[in-house]
C-alpha positions in Angstrom: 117.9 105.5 40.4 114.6 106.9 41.5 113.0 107.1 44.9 108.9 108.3 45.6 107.9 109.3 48.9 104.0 108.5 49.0 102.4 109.5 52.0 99.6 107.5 54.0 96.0 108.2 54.7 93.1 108.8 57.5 89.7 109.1 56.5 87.3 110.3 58.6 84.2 110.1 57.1 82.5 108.9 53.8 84.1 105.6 54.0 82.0 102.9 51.9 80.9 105.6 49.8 83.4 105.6 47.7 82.6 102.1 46.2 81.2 102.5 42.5 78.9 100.2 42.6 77.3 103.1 45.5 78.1 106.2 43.7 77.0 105.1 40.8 73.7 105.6 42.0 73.4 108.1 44.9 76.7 109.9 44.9 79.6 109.4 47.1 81.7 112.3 49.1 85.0 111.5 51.4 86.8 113.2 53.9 90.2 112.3 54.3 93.6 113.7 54.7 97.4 112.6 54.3 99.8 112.2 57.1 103.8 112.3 57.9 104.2 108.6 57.8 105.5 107.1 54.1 105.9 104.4 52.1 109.4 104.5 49.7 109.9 103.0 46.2 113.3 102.5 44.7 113.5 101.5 41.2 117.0 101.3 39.5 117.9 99.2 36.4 119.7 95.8 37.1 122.6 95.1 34.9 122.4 92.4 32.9 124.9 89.9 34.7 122.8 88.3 37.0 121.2 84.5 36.8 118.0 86.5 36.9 116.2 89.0 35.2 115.0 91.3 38.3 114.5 91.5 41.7 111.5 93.0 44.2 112.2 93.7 47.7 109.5 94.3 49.7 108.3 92.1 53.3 110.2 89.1 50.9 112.6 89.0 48.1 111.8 87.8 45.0 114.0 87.2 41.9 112.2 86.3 38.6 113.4 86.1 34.9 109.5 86.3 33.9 107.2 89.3 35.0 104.6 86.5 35.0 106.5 84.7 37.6 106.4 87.5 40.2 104.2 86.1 43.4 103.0 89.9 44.6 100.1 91.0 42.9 100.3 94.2 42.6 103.9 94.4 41.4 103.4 91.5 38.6 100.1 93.4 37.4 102.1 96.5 37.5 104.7 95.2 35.5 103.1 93.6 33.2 100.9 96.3 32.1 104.0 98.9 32.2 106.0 96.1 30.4 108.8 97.1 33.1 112.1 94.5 32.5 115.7 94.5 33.9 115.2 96.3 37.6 115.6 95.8 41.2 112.8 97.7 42.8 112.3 98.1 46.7 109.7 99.1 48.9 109.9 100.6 52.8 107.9 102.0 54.7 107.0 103.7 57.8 104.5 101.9 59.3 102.5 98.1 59.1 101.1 97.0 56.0 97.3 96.0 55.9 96.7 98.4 59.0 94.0 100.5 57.6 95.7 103.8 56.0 95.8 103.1 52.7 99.2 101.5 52.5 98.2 99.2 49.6 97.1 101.9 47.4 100.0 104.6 48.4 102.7 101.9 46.9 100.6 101.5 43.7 101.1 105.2 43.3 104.2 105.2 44.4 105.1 102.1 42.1 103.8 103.8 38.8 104.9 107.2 39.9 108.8 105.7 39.9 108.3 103.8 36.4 107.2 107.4 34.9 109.9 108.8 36.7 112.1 106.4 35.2 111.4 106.6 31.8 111.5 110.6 31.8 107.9 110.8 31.6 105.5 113.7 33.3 103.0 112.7 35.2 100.1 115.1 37.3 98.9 113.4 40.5 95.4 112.7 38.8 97.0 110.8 36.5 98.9 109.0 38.9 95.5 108.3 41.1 93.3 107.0 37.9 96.2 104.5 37.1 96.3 103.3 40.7 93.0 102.6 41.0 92.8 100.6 37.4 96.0 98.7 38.6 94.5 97.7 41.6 90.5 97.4 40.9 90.9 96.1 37.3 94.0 94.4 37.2 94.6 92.8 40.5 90.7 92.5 40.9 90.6 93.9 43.8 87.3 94.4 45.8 86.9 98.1 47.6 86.8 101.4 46.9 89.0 104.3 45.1 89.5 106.7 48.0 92.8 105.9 48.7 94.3 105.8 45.5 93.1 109.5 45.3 94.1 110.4 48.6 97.8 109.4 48.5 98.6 110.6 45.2 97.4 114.1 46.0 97.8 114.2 49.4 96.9 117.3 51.9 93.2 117.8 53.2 90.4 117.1 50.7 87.1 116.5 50.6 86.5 114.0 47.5 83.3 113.9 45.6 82.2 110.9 43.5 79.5 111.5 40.8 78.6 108.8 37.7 82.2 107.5 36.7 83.9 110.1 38.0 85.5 111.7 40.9 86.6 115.7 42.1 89.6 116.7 44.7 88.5 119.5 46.3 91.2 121.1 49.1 89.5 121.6 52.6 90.3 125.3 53.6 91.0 125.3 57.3 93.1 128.5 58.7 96.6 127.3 60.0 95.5 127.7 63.6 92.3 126.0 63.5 94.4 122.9 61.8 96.8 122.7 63.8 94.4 122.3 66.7 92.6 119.6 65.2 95.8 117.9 64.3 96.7 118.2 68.2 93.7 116.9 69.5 93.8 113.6 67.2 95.7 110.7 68.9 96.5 107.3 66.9 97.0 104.0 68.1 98.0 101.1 66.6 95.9 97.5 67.6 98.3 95.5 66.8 96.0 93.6 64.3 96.7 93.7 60.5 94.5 92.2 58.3 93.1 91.9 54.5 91.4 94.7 53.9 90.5 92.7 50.2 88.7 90.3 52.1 86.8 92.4 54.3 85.8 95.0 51.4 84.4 92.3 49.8 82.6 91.9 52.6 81.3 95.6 52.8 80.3 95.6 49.2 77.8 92.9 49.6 76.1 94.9 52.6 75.7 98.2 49.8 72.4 97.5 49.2 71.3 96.9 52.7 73.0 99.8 53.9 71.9 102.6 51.7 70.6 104.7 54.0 73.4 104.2 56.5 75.8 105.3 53.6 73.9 108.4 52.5 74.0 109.4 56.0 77.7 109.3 55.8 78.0 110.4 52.5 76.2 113.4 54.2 78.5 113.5 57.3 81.8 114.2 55.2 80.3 117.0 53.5 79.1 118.5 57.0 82.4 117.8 58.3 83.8 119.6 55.6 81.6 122.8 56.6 82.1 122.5 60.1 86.4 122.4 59.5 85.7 125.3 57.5 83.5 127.1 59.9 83.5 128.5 63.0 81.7 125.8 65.4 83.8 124.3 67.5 86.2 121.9 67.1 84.9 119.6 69.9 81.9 118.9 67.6 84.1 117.0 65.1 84.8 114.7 68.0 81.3 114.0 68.5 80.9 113.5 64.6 83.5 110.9 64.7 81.4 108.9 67.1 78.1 109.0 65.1 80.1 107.8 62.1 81.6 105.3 64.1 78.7 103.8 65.7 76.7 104.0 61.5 80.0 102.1 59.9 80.4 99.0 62.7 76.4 98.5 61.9 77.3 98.0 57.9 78.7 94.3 57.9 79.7 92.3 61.5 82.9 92.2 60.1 84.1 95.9 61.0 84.6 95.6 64.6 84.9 92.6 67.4 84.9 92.7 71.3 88.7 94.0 71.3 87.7 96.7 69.3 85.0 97.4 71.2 86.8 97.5 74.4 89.4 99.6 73.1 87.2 101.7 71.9 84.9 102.0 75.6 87.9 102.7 77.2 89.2 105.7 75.4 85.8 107.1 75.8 85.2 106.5 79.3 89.1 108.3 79.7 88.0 111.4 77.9 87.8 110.8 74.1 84.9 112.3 72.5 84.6 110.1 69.4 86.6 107.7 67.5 86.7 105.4 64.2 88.8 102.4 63.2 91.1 103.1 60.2 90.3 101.6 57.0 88.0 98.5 56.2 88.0 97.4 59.9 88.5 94.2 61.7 92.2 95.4 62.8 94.9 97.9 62.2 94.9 101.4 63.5 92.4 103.5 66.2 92.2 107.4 65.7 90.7 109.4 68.4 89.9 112.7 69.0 90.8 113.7 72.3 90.6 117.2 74.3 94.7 118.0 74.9 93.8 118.0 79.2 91.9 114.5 78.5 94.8 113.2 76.5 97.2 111.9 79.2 94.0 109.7 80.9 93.2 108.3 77.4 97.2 107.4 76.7 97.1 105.8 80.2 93.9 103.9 79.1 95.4 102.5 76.1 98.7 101.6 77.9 99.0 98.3 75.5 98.8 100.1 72.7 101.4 101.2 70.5 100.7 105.5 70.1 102.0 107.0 66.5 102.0 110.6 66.9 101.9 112.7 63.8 101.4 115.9 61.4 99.5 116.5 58.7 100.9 116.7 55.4 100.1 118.3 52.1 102.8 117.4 49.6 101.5 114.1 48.4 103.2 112.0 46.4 106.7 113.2 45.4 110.1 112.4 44.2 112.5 112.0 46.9 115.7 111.1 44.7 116.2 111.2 41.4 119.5 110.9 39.8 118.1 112.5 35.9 119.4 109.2 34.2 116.7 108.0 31.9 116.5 104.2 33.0 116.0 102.0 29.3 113.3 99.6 31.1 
């Protein structure tokens, strides 16, 4: 039996960048970082005694005796391509699906990181990334970008650099107390809204052209980010930074935002937050904020309908949480 532990993600700036269609021709960089909250795959062999030939777990059950058969798209692609037969695979996790952290692309890596596991096969977390994001952009035909895929697999603080067909991970250096004041002065709340984020990067990549300059400007944010964690300036300013890239992404499609959002959004900043962004491809899901600790209580008390998911950062990435070294035959 195997069980991966795959981390979520928040980006905070270079989103949209990372699309190749973009990169391909100006260059992409994203700033991002993994967080305590996980999504879990189990993968055991089934025996072969039941009226079916495996069985997937996830937000439904499904039982199949033909990969082709398999109504999720993600695990049917992934089975298909890994030729995976005779298991009962589950998936958990600690927070909502579709709510803008990357949840998609953290149980695709999670996924193939438990078949490899399986089969007694070493795999780095580059590997693990580049097969995510062919699962998901080539096989399922996914529209977005490949952040995420990156992110999750090697998890921790990193600023992520696209270039031609290719991508570099480079680790943010931030000294221990500098990073655990940003991580105290970032708050997270959840809408309550989960949506597509397939449809709505579809959406995003039809506004590329439109929006190049908005794009290199963010592009150019997440690599001054990156300098100012690094730096010496004060903290407050990456507050400030969130808002600017805030206020450039809702103006790439009219699909990133809508008058809740907005509200939301007013609110915390009239309470004492000094920037903000929406998770993910927008439209829904989950609101980070950074927030000055003595403004915090006035922005909680703002956002009283809101669900708050406190959290650390992380920098382990995904990992094997179980393993019981019994080379699965699938």
């Amino acid at each position: 039996m195997i069980t991966t532990k795959t981390p979520f993600r928040m980006s905070f700036f270079g989103g949209g960048t990372d699309f190749p269609d973009f990169y391909r021709k100006h260059g992409g960089t994203v700033l991002s970082t993994t967080f305590d909250k996980y999504c879990y795959v189990t993968l055991r062999a089934l025996p072969r005694l039941y009226a079916y030939d495996s069985e997937f777990v996830y937000s439904k059950t499904e039982r199949v005796n033909d990969n082709r058969e398999i109504e999720h798209p993600l695990i049917r692609e992934a089975m298909l391509w890994q030729n995976v037969q005779h298991v009962r695979l589950t998936y958990d996790a600690d927070l909502p699906a579709r709510s803008g952290l990357g949840t998609s692309s953290a149980f695709a890596v999670g996924l193939l990181h438990a078949i490899h596991a399986a089969r007694g096969e070493q795999v780095t977390k580059d590997m693990l990334a580049r097969e995510a994001i062919y699962l998901e952009r080539m096989l399922c035909r996914e529209s977005g970008g490949v952040q995420d895929q990156i992110a999750t697999a090697y998890g921790g603080f990193h600023r992520i650099d696209f270039e031609g067909e290719d991508f570099t991970v480079t680790p943010v250096r931030i000294c221990p107390a500098r990073k655990a004041a940003l991580n105290e002065s970032l708050m997270l709340f959840f809408t309550g809204v989960s949506r597509v984020s397939a449809e709505l990067q579809t959406a995003h990549q039809a506004a590329l052209e439109d929006r190049t300059a908005e794009l290199c400007r963010m592009r150019d944010m997440a690599r001054e980010a990156t300098a100012l964690l690094a730096g010496q300036a004060p903290l407050d300013d990456f507050g400030a930074f969130l808002h600017e890239g805030w206020c450039l992404k809702r103006g790439i499609t009219d699909r990133i935002t809508n008058g809740y959002i907005d509200e939301l959004y007013g609110r915390a900043l009239a309470a004492g937050a000094l920037g903000g962004k929406l998770l993910g491809a927008g439209g829904g899901g989950f609101l980070l904020f950074y927030v000055p600790v003595e403004r915090q209580a006035a922005v909680r008390a703002a956002l009283k309908e809101l669900k708050e998911a406190p959290f650390s950062f992380e920098s382990e990435g995904t990992s094997l949480l179980l393993n019981t070294g019994n080379k699965l035959d699938i």
